[in-house]
C-alpha positions, 0 to 999 in steps of 0.5 A: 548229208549236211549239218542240218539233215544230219541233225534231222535224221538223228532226230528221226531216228530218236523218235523211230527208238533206234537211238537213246538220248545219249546216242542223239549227243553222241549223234550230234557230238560227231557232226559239230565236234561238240555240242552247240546250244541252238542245236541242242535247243532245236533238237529238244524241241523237234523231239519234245524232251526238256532241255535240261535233260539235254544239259544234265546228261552233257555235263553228267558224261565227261566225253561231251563238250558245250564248247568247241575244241582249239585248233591245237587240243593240249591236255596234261595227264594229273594221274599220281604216276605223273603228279609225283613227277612233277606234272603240276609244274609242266601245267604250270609252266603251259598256262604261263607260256601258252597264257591260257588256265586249264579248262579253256580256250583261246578266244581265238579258238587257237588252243584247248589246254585242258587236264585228265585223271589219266591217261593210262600210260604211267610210265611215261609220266609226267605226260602231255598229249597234243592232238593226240600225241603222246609226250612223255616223260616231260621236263622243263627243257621238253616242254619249252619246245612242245610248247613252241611247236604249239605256239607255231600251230603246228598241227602235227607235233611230233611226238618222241617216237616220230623224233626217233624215227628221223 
């Protein structure tokens, strides 16, 4: 099934009450990897629900994006555990050397570098995730070398359990 019977069937599927608003974003979250305005307007209009609703519940939850992710998704853990060990200085030093501010993407759609409250893993403070890797325990040495793995567009960044494992 392609992108647009996908987003027919969802549609389909709202209408038939086997699905919520929430579950038609969720629907089309998983077919783009994000939420693209001419699909929510498409999609607003073949099931008549107002856009706005569409956009008040994609920037209510924070799982959804209007923007596409980057090849390499980079994302810094500002929890207290890794703020009190010095996570604002390893974002500092990503923005810097990845010349790109937290909450954004390359224009060239190459890195995503973003913060999270949390990530549920305080001990490895201060913690950096790539791809879904985690890096913890993060220093400026350990960050120089992410962040060239990051900048070769290494997909599969190792991370320090892979390392050891050589």
């Amino acid at each position: 099934m392609d992108g647009g019977e996908a987003i027919q069937d969802v549609c389909r599927r709202y209408r038939e009450g086997k699905i919520t608003l929430v579950g038609v974003l969720q629907q089309i979250s998983r077919i783009h990897g994000y939420l693209p305005e001419d699909v929510l307007n498409q999609v607003s209009q073949e099931i008549q629900v107002p856009i706005s609703l569409f956009f008040s519940l994609a920037t209510f939850y924070t799982s959804f994006r209007l923007e596409p992710i980057g090849r390499q998704h980079v994302c810094v853990c500002m929890g207290t555990a890794c703020h009190v060990r010095g996570a604002d200085k390893v974002l500092e030093t990503l923005e810097r050397e990845l010349d790109l501010k937290a909450g954004r993407t390359k224009g060239d759609g190459s890195c995503t570098l973003e913060t999270v409250n949390c990530l549920g893993a305080c001990a490895m403070g201060p913690l950096v995730t790539v791809n879904g890797g985690y890096h913890g325990k993060m220093d400026q040495r350990q960050i120089m070398k992410l962040i060239k793995q990051v900048k070769t567009g290494n997909k599969q960044v190792k991370t320090a359990n892979e390392k050891a494992g050589e």
